[in-house]
C-alpha positions as MATLAB code, in Angstrom:
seq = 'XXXXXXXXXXXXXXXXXXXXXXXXXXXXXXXXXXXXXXXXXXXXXXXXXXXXXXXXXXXXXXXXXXXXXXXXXXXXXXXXXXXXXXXXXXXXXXXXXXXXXXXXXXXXXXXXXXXXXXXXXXXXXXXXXXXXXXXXXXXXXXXXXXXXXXXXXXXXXXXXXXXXXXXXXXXXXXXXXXXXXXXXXXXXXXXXXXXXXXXXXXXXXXXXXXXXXXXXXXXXXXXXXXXXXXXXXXXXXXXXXXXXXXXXXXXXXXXXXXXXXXXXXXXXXXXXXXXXXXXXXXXXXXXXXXXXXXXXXXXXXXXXXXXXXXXXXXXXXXXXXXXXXXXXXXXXXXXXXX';
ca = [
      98.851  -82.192  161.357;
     101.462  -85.237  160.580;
     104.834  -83.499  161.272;
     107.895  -85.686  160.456;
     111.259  -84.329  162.909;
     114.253  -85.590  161.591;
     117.547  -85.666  164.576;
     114.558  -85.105  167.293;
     117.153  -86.650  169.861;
     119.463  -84.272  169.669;
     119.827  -80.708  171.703;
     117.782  -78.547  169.447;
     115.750  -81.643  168.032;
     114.783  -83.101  171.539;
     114.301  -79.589  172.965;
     111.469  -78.912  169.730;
     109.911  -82.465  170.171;
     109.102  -81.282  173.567;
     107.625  -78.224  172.604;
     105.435  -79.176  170.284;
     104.041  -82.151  172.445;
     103.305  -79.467  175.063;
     102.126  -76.481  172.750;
     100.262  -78.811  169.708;
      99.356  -81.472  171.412;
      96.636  -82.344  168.341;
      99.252  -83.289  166.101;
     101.367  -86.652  165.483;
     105.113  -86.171  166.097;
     107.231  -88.595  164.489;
     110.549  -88.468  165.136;
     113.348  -89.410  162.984;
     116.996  -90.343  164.599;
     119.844  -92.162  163.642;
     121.067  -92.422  167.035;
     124.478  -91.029  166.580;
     127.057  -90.530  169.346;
     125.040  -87.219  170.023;
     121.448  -88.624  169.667;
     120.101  -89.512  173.252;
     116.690  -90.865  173.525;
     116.912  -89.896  177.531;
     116.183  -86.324  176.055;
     112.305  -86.916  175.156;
     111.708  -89.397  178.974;
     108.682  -87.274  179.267;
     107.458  -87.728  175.915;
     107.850  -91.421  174.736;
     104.740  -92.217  175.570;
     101.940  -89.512  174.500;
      99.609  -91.595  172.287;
     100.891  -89.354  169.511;
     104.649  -89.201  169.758;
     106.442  -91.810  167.725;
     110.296  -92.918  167.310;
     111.674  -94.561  164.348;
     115.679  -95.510  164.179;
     117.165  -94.658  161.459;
     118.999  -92.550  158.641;
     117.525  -89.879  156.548;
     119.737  -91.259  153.973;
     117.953  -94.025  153.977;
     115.745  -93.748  151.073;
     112.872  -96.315  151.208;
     112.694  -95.598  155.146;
     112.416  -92.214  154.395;
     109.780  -93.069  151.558;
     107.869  -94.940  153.581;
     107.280  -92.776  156.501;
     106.826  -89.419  154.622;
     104.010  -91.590  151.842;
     102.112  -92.127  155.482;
     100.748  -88.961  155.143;
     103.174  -86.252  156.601;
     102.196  -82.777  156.099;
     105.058  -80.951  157.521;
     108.880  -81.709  157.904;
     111.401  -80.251  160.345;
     115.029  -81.332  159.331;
     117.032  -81.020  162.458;
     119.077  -84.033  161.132;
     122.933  -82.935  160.722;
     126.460  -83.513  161.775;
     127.209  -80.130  163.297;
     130.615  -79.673  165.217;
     132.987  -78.064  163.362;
     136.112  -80.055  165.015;
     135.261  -83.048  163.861;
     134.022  -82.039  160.148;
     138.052  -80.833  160.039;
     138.537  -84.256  161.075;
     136.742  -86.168  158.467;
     133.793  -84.399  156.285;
     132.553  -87.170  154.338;
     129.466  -88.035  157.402;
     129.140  -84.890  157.087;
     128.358  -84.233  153.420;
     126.247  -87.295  153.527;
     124.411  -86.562  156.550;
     123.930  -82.720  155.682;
     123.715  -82.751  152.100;
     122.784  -86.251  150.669;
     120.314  -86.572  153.346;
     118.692  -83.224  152.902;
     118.329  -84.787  148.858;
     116.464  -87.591  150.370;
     114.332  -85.965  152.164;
     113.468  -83.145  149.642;
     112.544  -86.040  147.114;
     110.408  -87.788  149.825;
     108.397  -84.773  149.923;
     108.268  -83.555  146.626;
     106.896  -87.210  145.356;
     104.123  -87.263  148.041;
     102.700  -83.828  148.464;
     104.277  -82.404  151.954;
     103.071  -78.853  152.470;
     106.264  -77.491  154.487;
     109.546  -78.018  154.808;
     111.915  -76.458  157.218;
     115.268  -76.432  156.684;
     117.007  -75.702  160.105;
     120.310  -74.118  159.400;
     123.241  -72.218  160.924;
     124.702  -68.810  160.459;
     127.645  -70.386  160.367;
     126.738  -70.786  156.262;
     127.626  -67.013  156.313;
     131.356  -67.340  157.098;
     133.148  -64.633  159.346;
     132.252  -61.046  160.081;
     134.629  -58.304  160.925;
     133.930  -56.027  163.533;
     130.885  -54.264  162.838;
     127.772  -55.642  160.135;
     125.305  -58.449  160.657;
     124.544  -61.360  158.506;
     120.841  -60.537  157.029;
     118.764  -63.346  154.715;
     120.620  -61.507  151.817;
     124.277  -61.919  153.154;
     126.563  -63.774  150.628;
     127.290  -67.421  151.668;
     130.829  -67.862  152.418;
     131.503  -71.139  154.536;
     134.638  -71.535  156.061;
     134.663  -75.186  157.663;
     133.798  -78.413  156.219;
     130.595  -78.543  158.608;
     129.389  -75.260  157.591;
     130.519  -76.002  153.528;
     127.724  -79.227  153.867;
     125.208  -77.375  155.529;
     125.298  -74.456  152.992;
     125.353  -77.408  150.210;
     121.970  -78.223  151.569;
     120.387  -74.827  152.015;
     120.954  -74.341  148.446;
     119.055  -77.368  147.604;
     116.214  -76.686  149.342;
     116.339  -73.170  147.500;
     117.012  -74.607  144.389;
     113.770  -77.338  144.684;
     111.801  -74.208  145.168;
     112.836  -72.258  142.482;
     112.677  -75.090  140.351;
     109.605  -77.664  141.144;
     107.417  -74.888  143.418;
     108.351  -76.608  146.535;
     106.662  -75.373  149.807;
     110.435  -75.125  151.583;
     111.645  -72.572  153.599;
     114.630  -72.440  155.491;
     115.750  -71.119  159.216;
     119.631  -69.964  159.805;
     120.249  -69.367  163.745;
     122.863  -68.373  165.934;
     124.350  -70.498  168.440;
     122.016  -72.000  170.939;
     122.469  -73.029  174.154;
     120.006  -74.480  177.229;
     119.153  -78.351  178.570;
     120.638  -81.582  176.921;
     123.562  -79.984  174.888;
     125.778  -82.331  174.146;
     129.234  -81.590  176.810;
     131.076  -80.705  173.271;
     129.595  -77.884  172.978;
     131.587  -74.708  174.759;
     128.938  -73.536  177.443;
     127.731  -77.334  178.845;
     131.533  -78.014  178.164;
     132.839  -75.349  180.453;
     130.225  -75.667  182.907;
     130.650  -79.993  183.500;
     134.466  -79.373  183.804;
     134.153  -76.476  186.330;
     131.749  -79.055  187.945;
     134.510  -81.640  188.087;
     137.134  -79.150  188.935;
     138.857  -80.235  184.948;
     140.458  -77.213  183.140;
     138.324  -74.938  180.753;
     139.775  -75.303  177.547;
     139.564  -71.650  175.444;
     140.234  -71.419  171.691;
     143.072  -68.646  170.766;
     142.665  -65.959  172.336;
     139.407  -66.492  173.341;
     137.972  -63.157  171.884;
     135.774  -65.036  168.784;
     132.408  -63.441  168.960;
     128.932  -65.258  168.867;
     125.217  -64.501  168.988;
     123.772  -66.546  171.680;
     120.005  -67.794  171.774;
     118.279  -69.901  174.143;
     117.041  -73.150  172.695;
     113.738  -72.285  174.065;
     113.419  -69.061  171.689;
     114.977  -70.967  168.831;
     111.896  -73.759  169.116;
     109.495  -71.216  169.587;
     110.824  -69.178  166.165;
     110.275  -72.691  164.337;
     106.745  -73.092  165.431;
     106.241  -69.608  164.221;
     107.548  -70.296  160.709;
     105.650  -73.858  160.525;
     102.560  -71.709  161.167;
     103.442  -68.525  158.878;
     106.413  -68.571  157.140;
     106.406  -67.882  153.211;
     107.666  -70.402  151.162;
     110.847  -69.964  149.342;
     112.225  -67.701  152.016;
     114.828  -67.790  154.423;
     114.520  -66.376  158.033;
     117.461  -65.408  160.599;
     117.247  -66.051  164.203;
     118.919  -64.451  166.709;
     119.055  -63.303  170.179;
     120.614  -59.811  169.883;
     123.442  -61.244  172.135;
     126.908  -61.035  170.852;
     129.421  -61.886  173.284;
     132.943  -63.030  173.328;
     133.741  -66.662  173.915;
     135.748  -65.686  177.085;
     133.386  -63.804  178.271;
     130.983  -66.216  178.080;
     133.420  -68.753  180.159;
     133.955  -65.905  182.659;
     130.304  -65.402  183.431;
     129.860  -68.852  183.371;
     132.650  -69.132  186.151;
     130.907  -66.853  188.304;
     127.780  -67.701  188.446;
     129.281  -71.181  189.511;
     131.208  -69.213  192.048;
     134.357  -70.880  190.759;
     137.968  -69.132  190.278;
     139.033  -68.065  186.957;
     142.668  -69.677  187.510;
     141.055  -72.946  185.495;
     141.259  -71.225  182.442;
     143.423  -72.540  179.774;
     144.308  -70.920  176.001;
     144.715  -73.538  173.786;
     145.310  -73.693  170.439;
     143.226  -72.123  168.107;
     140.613  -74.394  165.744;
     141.846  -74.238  161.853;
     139.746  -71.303  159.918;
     138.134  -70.459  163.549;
     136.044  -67.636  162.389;
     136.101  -64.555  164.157;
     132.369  -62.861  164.605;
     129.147  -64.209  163.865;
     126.406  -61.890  164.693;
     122.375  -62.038  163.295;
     120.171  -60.001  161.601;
     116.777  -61.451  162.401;
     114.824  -58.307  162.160;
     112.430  -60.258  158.945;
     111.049  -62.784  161.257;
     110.104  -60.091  164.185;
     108.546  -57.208  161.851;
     107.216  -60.343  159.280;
     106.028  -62.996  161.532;
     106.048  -61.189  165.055;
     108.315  -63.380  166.630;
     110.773  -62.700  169.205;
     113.044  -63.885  172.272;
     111.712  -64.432  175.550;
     114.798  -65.123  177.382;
     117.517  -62.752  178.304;
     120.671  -64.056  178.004;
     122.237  -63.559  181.663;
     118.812  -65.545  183.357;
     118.865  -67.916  180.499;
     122.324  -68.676  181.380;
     122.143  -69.055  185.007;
     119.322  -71.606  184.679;
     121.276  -73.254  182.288;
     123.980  -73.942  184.703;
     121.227  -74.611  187.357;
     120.269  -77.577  185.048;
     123.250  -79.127  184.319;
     123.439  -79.051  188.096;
     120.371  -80.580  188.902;
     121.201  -83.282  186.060;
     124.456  -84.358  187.074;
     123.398  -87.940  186.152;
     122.718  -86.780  182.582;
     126.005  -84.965  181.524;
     127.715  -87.955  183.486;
     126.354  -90.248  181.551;
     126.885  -88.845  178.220;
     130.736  -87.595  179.254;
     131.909  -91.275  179.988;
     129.501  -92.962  177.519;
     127.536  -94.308  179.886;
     124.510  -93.262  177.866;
     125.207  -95.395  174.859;
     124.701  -98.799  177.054;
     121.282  -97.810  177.085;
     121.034  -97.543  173.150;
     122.472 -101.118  172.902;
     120.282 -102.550  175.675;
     116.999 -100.972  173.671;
     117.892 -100.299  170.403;
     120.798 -102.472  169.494;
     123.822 -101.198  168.520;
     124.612  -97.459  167.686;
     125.351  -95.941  164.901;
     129.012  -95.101  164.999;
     129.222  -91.693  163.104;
];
């Protein structure tokens, strides 16, 4: 199989391109990457040269790039391709309605013209707004956005439905909880709170810190997509989840002590704009449908998450002062600067 990844350098992208070299090896990988700030072709060292892994630059809005890859002969796209933090789609949205919803149009016209058999749609909860208390998002949960980021990214799971509905098309689409695990860009809260414990830097908390996720290890979340390349029905849309709500202070406490560091670098800041309060996943339809489920608990998936972004000091360090992007002008040219 001919599987097109689009954002393969990024966290979750890099962290699938992996996989499937190691569980598929059969099948051609092509991956797909603008090379944004958080694109890092460091992420797939150990894969750039398999005989069946290739990289192509560039921008899923790009329309005759995108044209000309997919009429190669892809069978299967992964879109992993998106702007995704929320702080800087309250910033500016406009790279993100392009990436996330113009570039989702591309692609879905790339693969209706030439006859692609799947196409996953990787999504976000986050489409699903805030929860109160008590409840969990299912596949039939209203959408209700509440930031720019998550606005775009609902914008394009609703084209993907809507080219199914309409032309037949063999889409499905995939909304997860927040990840976490190797080569997460230090933005992110849990590589963000470890590297600054690391460098003895505050740990900067939201609020009041008491904003509740569902946490899943990237691992689990790659894994779940290689289940629904494999078996998913078309049309549908699957949750994933790890069944492990916790509180974002929580989260920064635990990470703390694992670290054996004191909780006195704390700092409350204030709060994001329309921070929602609770996301938390229903994703009993892909266990009981497709008879997948999470590997990883959460406390030992955390600890050797902080064990990696100790062993890879030279990574995060990179990435933190920009090191990283000398090596995208020295081999690719210059980067893209969204």
């Amino acid at each position: 199989m001919k599987i097109l990844i689009t954002g393969g350098c990024g966290f979750i992208g890099s962290n699938f391109v992996s996989f499937m070299a190691e569980q598929s090896p059969a099948d051609e990988l092509i991956n797909l990457d603008k090379l944004t700030y958080a694109g890092n072709p460091e992420n797939l060292s150990d894969v750039e040269a398999l005989p069946h892994y290739t990289f192509v630059r560039g921008d899923i809005c790009d329309r005759p790039l995108v044209e000309e890859i997919v009429s190669s002969g892809v069978d299967c796209i992964v879109n992993f391709a998106a702007e995704s933090h929320v702080d800087r789609s309250i910033q500016d949205a406009s790279v993100f309605i392009k990436t996330n919803v113009e570039g989702t149009h591309v692609l879905l016209e790339a693969a209706r013209t030439h006859g692609v058999s799947r196409f996953v749609q990787v999504s976000t909860d986050e489409v699903y707004g805030s929860l109160g208390p008590a409840g969990y998002f299912t596949e039939k949960s209203p959408l209700s956005p509440n930031s720019p980021y998550a606005a775009s990214k609902t914008g394009a799971d609703l084209l993907v439905r809507a080219y199914c509905r309409t032309y037949g098309f063999p889409g499905i689409i995939t909304r997860c909880s927040n990840n976490y695990g190797p080569y997460q860009f230090p933005e992110k809260l849990i590589p963000l709170m470890i590297t600054n414990a690391m460098e003895g830097k505050e740990l900067p908390v939201y609020g009041d810190g008491l904003n509740v996720r569902d946490w899943i290890h990237v691992e689990d979340h790659c894994r779940a997509i290689g289940v629904v390349i494999q078996h998913g029905t078309e049309g549908e849309v699957y949750n994933i989840g790890g069944n492990n709500e916790r509180m974002n202070i929580e989260i920064v406490r635990q990470i703390l002590k694992v670290m054996g560091h004191s909780e006195d670098l704390i700092r409350f800041v204030r709060d994001r704009l329309g921070h929602d309060r609770r996301y938390a996943i229903d994703s009993s339809k892909i266990r009981k449908e497709l008879g997948w489920k999470d590997l990883i608990a959460f406390e030992s998936g955390l600890t050797d998450t902080v064990t990696w972004y100790t062993e890879h000091g030279s990574w995060w360090k990179r990435v933190k002062t920009g090191e990283y992007l000398k090596y995208y002008e020295a081999t690719y040219g210059r980067r893209s600067e969204t």
